[in-house]
N, CA and C of each residue as an Amber inpcrd file, in Angstrom:
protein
   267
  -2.3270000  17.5330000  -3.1660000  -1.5440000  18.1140000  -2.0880000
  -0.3590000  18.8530000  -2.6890000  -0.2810000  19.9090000  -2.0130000
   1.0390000  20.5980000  -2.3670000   2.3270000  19.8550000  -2.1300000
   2.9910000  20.0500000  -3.5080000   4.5330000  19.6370000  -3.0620000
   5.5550000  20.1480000  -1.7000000   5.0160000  21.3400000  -1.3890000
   5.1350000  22.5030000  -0.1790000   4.9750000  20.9480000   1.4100000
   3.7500000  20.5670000   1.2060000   3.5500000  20.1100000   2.4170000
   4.1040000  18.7850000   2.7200000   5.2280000  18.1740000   1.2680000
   5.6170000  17.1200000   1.4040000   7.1100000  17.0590000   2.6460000
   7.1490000  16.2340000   3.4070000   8.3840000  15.9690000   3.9020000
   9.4540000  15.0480000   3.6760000   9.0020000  14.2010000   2.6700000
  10.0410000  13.4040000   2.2490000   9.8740000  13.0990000   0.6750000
  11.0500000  13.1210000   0.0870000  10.6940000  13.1870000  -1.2340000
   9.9660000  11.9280000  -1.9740000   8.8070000  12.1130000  -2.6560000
   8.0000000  10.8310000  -2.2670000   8.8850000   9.5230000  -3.6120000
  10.2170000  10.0300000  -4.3920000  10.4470000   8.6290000  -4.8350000
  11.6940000   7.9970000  -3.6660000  11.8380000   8.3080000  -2.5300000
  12.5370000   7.8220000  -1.8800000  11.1710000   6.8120000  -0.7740000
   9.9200000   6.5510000  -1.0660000   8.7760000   6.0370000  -0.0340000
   8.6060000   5.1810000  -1.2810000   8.0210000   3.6190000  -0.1390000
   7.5700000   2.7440000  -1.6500000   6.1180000   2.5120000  -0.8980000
   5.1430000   2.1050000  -1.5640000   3.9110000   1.2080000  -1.1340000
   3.9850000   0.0670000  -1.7140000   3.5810000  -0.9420000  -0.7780000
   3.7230000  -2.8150000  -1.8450000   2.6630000  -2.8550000  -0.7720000
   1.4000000  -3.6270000  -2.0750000   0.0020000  -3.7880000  -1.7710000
   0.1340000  -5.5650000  -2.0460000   0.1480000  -5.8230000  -1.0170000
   0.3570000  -7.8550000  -1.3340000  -1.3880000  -8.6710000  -0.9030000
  -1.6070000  -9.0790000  -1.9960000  -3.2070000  -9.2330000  -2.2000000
  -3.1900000 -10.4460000  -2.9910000  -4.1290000 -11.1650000  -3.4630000
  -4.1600000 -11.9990000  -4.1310000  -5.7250000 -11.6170000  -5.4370000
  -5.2660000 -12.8400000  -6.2480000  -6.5140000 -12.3360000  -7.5190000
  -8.0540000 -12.9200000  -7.2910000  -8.9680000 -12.2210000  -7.0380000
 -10.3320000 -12.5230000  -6.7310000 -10.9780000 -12.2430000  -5.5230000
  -9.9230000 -11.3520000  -4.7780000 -10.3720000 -10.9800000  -3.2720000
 -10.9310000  -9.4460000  -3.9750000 -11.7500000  -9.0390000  -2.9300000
 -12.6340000  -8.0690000  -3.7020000 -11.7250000  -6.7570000  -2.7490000
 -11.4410000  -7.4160000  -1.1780000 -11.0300000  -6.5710000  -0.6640000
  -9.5290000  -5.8230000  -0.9660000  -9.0030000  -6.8640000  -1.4820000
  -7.8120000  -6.4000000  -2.5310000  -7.6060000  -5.4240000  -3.4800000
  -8.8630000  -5.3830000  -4.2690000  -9.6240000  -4.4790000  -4.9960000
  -9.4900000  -3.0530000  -4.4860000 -10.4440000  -3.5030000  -3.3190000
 -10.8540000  -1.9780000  -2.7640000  -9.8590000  -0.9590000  -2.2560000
  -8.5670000  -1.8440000  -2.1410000  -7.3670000  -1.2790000  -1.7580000
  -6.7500000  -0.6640000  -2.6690000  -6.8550000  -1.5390000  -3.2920000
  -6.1330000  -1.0770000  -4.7610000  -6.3520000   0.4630000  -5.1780000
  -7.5220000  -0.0220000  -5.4840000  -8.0520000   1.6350000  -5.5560000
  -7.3770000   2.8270000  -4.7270000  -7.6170000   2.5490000  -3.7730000
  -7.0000000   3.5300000  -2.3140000  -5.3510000   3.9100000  -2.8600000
  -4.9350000   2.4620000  -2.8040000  -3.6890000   2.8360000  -3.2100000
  -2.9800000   3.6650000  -4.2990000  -3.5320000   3.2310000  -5.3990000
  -3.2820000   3.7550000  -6.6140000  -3.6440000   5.4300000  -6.6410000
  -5.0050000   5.6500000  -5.8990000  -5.2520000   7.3440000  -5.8020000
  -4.0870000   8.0900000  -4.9270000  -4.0770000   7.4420000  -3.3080000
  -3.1410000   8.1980000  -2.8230000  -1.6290000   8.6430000  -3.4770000
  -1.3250000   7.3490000  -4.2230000   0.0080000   7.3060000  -4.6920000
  -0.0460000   8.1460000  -6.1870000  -0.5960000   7.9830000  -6.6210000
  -0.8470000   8.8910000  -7.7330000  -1.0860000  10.5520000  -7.4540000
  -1.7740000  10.7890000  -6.5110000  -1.8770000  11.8740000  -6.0060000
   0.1090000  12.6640000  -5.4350000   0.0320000  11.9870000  -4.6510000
   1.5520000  12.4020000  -3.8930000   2.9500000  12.2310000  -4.9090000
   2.5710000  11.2970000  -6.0940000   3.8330000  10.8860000  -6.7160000
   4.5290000   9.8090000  -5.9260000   3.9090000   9.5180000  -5.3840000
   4.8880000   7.7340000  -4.7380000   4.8720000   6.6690000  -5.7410000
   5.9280000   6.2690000  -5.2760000   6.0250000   4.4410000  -6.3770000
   5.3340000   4.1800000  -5.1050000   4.2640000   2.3440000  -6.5010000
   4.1650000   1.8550000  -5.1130000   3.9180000   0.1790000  -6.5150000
   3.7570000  -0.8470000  -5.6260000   3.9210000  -2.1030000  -6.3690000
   3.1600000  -2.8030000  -5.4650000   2.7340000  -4.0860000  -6.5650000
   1.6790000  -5.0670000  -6.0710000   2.1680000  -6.4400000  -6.1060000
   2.1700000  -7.1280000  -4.9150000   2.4940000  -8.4840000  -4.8120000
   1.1430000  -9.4560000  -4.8280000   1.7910000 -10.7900000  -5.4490000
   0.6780000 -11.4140000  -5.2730000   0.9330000 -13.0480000  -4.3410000
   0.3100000 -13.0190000  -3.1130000   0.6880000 -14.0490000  -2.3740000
   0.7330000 -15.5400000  -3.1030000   0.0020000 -15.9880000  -4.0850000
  -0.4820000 -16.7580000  -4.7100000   0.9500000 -17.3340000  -5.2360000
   2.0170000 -16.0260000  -5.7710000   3.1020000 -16.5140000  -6.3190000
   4.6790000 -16.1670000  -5.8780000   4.6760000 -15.8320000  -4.1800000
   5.5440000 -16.1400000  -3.9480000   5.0170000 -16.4480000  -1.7620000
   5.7610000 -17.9580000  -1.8630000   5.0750000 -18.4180000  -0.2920000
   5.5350000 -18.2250000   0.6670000   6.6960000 -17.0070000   0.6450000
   7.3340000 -16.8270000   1.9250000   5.7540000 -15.7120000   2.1380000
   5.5840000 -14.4100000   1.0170000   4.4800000 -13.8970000   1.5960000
   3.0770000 -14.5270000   1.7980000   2.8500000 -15.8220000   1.1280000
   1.5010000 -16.3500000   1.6460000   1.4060000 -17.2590000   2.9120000
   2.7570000 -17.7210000   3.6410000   2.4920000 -17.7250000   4.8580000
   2.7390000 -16.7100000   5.5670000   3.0650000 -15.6940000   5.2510000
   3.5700000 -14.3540000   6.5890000   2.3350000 -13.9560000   7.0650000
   1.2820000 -13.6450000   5.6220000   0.2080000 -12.3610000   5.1490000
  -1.3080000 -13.8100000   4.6610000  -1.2330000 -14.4370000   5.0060000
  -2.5150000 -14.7500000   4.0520000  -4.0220000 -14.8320000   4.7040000
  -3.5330000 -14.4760000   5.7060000  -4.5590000 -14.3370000   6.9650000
  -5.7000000 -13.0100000   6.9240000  -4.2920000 -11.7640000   6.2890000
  -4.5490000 -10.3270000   6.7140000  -4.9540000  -9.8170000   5.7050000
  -4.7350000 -10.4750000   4.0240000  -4.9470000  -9.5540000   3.0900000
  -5.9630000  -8.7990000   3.0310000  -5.8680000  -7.5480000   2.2200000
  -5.3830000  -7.1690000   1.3660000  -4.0210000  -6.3880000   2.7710000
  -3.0840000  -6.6310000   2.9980000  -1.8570000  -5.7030000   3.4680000
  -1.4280000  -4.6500000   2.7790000  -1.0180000  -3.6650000   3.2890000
   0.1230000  -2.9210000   2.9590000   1.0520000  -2.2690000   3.5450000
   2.1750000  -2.1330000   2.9540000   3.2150000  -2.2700000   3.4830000
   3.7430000  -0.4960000   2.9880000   4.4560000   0.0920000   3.7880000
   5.0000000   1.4710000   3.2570000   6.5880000   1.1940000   3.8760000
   6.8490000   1.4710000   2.9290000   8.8370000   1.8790000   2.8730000
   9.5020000   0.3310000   3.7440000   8.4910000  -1.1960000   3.2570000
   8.6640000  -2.2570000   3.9840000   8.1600000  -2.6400000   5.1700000
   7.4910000  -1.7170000   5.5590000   6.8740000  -2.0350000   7.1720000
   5.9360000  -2.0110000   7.3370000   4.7790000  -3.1350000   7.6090000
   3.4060000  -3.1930000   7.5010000   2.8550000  -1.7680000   8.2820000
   1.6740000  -0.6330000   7.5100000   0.9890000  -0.0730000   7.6930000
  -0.5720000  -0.7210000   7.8710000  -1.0560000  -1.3610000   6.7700000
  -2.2720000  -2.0120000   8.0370000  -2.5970000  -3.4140000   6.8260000
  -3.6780000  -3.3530000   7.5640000  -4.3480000  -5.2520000   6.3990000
  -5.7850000  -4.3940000   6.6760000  -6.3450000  -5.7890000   5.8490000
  -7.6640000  -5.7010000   5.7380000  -8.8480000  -4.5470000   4.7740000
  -8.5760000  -3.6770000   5.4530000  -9.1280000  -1.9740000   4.6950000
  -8.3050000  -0.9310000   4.7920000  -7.7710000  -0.3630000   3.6380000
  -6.7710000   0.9810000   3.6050000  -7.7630000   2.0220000   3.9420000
  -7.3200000   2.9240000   5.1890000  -7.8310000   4.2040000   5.2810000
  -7.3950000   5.2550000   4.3930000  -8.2090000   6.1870000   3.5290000
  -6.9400000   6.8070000   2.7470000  -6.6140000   7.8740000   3.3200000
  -7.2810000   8.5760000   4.5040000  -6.4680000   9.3300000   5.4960000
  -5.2860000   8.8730000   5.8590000  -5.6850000   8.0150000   6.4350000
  -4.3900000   7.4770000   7.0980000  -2.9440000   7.2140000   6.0870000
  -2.8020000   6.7600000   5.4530000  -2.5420000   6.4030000   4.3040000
  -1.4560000   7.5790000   3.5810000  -2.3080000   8.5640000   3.6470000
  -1.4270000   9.7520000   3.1180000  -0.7990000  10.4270000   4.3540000
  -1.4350000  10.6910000   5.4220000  -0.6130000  11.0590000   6.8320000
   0.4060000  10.0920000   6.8070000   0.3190000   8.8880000   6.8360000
   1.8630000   7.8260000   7.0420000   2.5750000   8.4440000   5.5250000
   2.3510000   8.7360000   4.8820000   3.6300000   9.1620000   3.4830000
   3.4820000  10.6500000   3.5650000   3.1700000  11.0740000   4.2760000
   3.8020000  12.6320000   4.5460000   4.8990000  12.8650000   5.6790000
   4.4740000  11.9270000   6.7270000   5.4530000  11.7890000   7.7300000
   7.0820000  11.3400000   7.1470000
């Protein structure tokens, strides 16, 4: 994507992907994540519920979550449409 079509400068947006180790669907996010964010230039960081329990009781229901600029965007399966429309906005 063009830097042109960005609206916010993407190191001011974070992604935190909070997943745990051996979920596959965690995985599949991952992936998602790492392309979109790599693509746009966003930071983005990975939590792991396993090692801290305020997030494995909030989230342990929903993983794989993610979260953009702190505010849950979705669980379960990252759309990567969606995904990049929420960090262009």
């Amino acid at each position: 994507m063009s830097p042109l079509f960005r609206r916010n400068p993407p190191r001011d947006r974070l992604v935190t992907l909070i997943g745990k180790p051996g979920c596959h669907l965690c995985d599949d996010a991952q992936v998602v994540v790492e392309k979109v964010c790599g693509d746009l230039g966003v930071p983005w960081e990975k939590k792991d519920i396993t090692e801290d329990q305020e997030l494995h009781d909030q989230y342990w229901e929903q993983i794989p979550v993610v979260l953009v600029d702190g505010r849950q965007h979705t669980f379960w399966r990252v759309n990567e449409g969606r995904l990049r429309k929420a960090l262009a906005d």
